[in-house]
C-alpha positions, -999 to +999 in steps of 0.1 A: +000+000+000+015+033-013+011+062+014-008+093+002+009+115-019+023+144+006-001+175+006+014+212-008+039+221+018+046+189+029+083+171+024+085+149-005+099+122+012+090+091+029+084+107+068+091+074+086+117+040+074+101+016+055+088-016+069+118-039+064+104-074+062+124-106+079+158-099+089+181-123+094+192-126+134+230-119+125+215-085+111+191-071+137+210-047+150+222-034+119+183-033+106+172-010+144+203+006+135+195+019+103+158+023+111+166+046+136+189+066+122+166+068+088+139+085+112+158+107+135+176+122+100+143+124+083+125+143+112+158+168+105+156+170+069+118+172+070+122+208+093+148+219+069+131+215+042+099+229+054+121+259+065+138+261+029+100+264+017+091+289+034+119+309+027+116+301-008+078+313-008+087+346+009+116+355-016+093+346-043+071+370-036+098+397-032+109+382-069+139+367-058+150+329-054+171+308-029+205+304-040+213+278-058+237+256-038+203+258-008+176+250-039+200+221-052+203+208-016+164+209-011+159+191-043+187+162-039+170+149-002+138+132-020+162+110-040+187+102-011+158+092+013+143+075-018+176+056-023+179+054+016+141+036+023+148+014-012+183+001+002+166-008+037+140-027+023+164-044+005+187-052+030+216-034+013+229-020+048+260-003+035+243+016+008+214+022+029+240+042+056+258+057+027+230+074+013+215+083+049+250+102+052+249+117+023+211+130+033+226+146+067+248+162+051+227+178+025+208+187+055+236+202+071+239+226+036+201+232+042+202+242+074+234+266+067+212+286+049+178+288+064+184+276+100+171+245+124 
């Protein structure tokens, strides 16, 4: 069951991991791990974003933009997290952490320019 596409204003990413199916014991920890750290980054990246939007709505309506390097951050976390929840439901732990890195520190660009 897909969840509901997110309403205007809302993140465009998955808010919460994905259900991950039987995991082997030898991988438990790995899979809390991961699951964990997927939501605790995507409760960061979700306030970022939602801060980069409504920055973005107020400089649109003073005709400007957000930079670019903050708008290209913004739009590479719905691919990472995509990447990230596809990885995890695949079991693929090491490309599931390397892409949940790679979505922190995107975040960490985000938040640089429009706060926490």
């Amino acid at each position: 069951v897909l969840p509901p596409p997110p309403k205007p204003g809302d993140p465009p990413f998955a808010l919460m991991s994905p259900p991950l199916g039987k995991v082997p014991d030898a991988e438990q920890e790995m899979a809390a791990d991961l699951t964990v750290r997927y939501d605790t980054d995507v409760a960061r990246s979700a306030a970022a974003w939602t801060n980069a939007e409504k920055l973005r709505l107020s400089l649109v309506q003073r005709g400007m933009t957000l930079n670019a390097q903050t708008q290209g951050a913004v739009l590479r976390l719905q691919p990472l997290y995509d990447d990230a929840a596809a990885a995890l439901k695949a079991h693929n732990w090491d490309e599931a952490l390397s892409n949940l890195q790679a979505a922190e520190a995107t975040t960490q660009k985000v938040e640089a320019t429009v706060g926490k």
